[in-house]
MIDOSE-1310 file (N, C-alpha, C; in nm, 2 decimals, decimal comma, always signed):
residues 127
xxxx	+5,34/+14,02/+11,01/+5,48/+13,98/+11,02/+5,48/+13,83/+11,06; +5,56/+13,74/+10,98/+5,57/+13,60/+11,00/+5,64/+13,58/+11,09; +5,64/+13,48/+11,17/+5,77/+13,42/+11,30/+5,91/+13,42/+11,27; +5,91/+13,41/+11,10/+6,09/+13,40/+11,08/+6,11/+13,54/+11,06
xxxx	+6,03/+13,63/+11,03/+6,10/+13,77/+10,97/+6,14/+13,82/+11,19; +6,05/+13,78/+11,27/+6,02/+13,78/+11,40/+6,20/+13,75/+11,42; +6,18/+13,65/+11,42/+6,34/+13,57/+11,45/+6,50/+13,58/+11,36; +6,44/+13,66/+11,21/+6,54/+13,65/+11,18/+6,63/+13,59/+11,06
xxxx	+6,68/+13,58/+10,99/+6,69/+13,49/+10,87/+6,78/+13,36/+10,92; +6,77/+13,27/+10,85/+6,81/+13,16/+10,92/+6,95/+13,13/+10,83; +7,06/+13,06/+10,91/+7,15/+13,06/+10,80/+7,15/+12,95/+10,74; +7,20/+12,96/+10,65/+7,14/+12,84/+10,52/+7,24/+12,71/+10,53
xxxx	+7,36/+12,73/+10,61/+7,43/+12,60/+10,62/+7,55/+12,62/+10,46; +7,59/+12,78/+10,47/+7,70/+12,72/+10,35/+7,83/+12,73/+10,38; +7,94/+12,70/+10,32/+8,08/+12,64/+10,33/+8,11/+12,66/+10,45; +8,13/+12,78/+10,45/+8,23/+12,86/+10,63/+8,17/+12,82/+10,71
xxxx	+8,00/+12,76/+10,74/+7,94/+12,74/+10,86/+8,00/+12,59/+10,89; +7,95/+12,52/+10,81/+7,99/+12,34/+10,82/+8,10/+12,29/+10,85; +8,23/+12,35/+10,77/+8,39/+12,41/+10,84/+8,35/+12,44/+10,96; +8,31/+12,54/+11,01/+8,32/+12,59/+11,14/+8,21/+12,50/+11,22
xxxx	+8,15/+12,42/+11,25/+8,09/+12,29/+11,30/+8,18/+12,22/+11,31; +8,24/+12,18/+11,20/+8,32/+12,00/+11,19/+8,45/+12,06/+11,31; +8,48/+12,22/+11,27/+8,63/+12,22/+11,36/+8,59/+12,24/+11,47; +8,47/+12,30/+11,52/+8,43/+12,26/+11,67/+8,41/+12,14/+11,70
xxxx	+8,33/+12,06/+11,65/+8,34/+11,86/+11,67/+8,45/+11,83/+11,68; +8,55/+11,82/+11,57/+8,67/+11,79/+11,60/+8,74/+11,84/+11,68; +8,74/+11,91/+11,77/+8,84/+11,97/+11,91/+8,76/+11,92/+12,02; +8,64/+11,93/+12,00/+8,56/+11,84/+12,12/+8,62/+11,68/+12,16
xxxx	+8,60/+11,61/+12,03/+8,59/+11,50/+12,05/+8,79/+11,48/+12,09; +8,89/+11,51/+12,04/+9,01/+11,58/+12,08/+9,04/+11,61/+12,23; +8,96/+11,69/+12,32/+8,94/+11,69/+12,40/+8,87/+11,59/+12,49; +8,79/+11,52/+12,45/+8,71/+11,40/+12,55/+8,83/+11,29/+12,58
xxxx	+8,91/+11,26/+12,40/+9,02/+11,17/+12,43/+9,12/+11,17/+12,54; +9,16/+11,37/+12,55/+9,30/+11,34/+12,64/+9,20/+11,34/+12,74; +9,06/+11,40/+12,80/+9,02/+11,36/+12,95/+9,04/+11,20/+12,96; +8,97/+11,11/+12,83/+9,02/+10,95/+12,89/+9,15/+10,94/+12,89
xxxx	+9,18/+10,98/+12,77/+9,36/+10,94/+12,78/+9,48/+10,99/+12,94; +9,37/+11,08/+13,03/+9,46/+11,07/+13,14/+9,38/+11,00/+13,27; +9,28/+10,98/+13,22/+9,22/+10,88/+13,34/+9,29/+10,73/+13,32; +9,30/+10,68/+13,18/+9,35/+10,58/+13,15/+9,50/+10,56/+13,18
xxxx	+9,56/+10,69/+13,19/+9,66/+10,63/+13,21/+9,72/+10,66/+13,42; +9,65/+10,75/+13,45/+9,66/+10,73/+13,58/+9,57/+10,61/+13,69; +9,52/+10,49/+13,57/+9,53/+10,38/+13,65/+9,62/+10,32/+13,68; +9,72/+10,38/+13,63/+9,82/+10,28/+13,66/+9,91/+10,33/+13,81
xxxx	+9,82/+10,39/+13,88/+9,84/+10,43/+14,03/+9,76/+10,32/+14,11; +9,67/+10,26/+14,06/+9,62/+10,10/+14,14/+9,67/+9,97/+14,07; +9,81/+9,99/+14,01/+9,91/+9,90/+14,02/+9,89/+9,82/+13,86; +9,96/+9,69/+13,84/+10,03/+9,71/+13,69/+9,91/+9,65/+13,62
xxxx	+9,82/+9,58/+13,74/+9,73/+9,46/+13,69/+9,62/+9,50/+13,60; +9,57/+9,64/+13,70/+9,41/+9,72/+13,69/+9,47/+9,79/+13,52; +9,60/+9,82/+13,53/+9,66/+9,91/+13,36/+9,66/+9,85/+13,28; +9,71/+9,70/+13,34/+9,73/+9,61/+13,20/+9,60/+9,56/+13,15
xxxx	+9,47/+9,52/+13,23/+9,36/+9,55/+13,20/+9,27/+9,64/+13,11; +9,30/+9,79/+13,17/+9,28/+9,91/+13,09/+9,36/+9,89/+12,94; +9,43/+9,87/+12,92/+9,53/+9,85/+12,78/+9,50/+9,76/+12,70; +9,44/+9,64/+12,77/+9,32/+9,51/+12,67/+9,24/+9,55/+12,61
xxxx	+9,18/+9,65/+12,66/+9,05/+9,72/+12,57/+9,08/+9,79/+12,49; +9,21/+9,82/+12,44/+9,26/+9,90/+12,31/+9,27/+9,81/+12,27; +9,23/+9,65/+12,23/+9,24/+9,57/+12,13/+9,15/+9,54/+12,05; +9,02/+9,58/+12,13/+8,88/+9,55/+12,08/+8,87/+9,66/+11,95
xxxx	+8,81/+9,58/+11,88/+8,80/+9,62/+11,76/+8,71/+9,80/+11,77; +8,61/+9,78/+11,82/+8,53/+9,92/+11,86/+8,62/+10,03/+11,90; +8,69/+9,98/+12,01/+8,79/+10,10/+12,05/+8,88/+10,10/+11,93; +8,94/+10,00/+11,85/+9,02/+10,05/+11,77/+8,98/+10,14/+11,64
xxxx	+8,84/+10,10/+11,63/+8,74/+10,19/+11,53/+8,73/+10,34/+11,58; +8,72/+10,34/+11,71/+8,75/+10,50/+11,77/+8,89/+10,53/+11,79; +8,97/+10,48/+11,76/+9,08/+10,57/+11,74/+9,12/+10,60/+11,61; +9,07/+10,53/+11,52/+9,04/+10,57/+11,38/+8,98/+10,69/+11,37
xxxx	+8,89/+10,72/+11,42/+8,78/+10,78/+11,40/+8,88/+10,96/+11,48; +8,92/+10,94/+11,59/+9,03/+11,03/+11,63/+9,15/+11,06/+11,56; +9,23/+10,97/+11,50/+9,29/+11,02/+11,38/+9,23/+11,12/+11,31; +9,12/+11,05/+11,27/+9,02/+11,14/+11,12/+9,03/+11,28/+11,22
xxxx	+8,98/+11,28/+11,33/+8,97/+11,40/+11,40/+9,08/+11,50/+11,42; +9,19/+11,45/+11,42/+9,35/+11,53/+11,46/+9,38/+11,60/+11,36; +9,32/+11,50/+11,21/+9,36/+11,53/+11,08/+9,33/+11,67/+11,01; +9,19/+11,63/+11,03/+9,12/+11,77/+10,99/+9,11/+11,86/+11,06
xxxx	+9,12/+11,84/+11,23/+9,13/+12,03/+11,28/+9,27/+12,03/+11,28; +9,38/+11,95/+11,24/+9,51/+12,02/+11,19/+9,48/+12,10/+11,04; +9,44/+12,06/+10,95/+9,45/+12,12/+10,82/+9,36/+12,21/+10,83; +9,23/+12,21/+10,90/+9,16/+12,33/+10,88/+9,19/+12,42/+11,00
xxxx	+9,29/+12,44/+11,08/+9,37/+12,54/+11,16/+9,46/+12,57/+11,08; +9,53/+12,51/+10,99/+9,59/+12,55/+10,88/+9,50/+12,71/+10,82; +9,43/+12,66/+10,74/+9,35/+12,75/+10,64/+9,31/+12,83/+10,74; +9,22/+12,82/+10,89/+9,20/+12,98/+10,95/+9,31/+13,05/+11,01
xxxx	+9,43/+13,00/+10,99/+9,56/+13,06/+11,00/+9,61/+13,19/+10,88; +9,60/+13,07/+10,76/+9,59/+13,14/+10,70/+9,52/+13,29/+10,65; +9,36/+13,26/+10,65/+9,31/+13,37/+10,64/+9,30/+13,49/+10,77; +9,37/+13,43/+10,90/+9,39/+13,53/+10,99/+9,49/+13,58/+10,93
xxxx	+9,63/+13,53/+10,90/+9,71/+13,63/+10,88/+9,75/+13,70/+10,77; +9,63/+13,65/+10,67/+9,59/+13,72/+10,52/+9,47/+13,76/+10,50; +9,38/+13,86/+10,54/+9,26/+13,86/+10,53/+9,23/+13,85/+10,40; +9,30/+13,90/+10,27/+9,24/+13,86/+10,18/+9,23/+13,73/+10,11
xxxx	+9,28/+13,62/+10,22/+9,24/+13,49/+10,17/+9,11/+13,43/+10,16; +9,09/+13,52/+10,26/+8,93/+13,52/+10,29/+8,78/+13,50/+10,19; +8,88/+13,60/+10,05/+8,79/+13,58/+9,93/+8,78/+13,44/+9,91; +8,90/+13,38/+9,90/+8,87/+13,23/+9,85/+8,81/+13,16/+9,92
xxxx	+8,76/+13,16/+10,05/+8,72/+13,06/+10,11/+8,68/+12,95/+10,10; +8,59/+12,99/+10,00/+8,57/+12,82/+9,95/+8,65/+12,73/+9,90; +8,76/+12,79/+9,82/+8,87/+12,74/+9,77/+8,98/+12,67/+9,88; +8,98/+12,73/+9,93/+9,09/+12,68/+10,07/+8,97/+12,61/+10,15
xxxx	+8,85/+12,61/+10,17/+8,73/+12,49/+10,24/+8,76/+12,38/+10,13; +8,74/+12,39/+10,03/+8,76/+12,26/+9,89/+8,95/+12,18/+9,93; +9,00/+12,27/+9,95/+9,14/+12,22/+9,92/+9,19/+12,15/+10,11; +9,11/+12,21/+10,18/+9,10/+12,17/+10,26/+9,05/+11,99/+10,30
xxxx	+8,94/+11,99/+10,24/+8,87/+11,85/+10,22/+8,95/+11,75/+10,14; +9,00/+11,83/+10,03/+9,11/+11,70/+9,94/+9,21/+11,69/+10,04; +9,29/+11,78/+10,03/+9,38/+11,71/+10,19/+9,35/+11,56/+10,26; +9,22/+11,66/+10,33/+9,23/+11,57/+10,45/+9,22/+11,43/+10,39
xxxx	+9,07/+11,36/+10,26/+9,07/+11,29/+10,22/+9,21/+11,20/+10,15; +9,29/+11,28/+10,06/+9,41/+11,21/+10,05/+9,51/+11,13/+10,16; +9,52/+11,23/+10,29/+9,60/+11,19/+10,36/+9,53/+11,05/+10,43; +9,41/+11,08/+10,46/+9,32/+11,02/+10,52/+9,30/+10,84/+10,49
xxxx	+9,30/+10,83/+10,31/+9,24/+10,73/+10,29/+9,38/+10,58/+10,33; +9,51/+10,61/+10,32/+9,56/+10,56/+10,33/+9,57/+10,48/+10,52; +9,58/+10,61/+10,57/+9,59/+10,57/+10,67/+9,46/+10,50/+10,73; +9,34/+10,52/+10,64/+9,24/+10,42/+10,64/+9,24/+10,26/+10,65
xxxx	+9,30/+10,29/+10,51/+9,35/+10,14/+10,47/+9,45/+10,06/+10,55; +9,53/+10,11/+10,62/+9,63/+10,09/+10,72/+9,53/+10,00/+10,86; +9,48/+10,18/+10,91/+9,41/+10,06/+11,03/+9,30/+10,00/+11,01; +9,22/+10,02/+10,92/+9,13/+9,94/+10,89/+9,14/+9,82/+10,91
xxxx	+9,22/+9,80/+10,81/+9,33/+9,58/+10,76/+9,30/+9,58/+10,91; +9,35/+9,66/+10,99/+9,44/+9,56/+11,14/+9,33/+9,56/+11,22; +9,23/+9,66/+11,22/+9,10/+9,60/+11,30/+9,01/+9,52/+11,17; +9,02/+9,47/+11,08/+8,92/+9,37/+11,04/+8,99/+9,23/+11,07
xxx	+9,16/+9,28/+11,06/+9,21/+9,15/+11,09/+9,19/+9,10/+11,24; +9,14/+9,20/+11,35/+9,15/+9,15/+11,50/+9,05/+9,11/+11,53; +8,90/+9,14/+11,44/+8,81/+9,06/+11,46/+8,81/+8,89/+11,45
């Protein structure tokens, strides 16, 4: 008996798994935001100086690259809570899966690229 029959078949990484990855990443990284987003904003309990400080560093181009990067994040575990919505309250959507994982990704990419191009311009322009 070999170590994998031992352990099990491994899963191969198709559609439903990598969906179900990216929507856990994306709620993670969703959640790290609002912990900073309320540390950042309850400095402004050691007065207007230490906030207005905290608020300069949303200018830097890096941080403005990570809130890009959180958009992209909001975007897609909105649309793909969409689709496990869907096939929760239709199990037979379920056949399509891949179809609604595909239509999922054009979404996001459509919506996505614009608002790319948007903040993109403004952080290449703040460099």
């Amino acid at each position: 008996m070999s170590k994998r029959d031992e352990v099990g078949r491994l899963y191969n990484g198709k559609t439903g798994q990598w969906m179900w990855v990216a929507h856990r990443l994306t709620g993670v990284a969703i959640i790290l935001f609002l912990f900073a987003h309320v540390v950042d904003t309850a400095v402004i309990g050691w007065g207007p100086e230490a906030y207005n400080r905290v608020m300069e560093a949303y200018a830097n181009p890096i941080v403005r690259t990570l809130e890009l990067v959180l958009v992209a994040a909001v975007l897609f575990h909105a649309i793909n809570g969409v689709k496990i919505m869907l096939i929760d309250f239709w199990p037979r959507a379920a056949l399509i899966h891949k179809k609604l994982s595909l239509a999922t990704i054009i979404i996001f990419v459509v919506v996505m690229a614009p608002i790319t191009l948007l903040i993109g311009k403004s952080i290449i322009e703040s460099i």
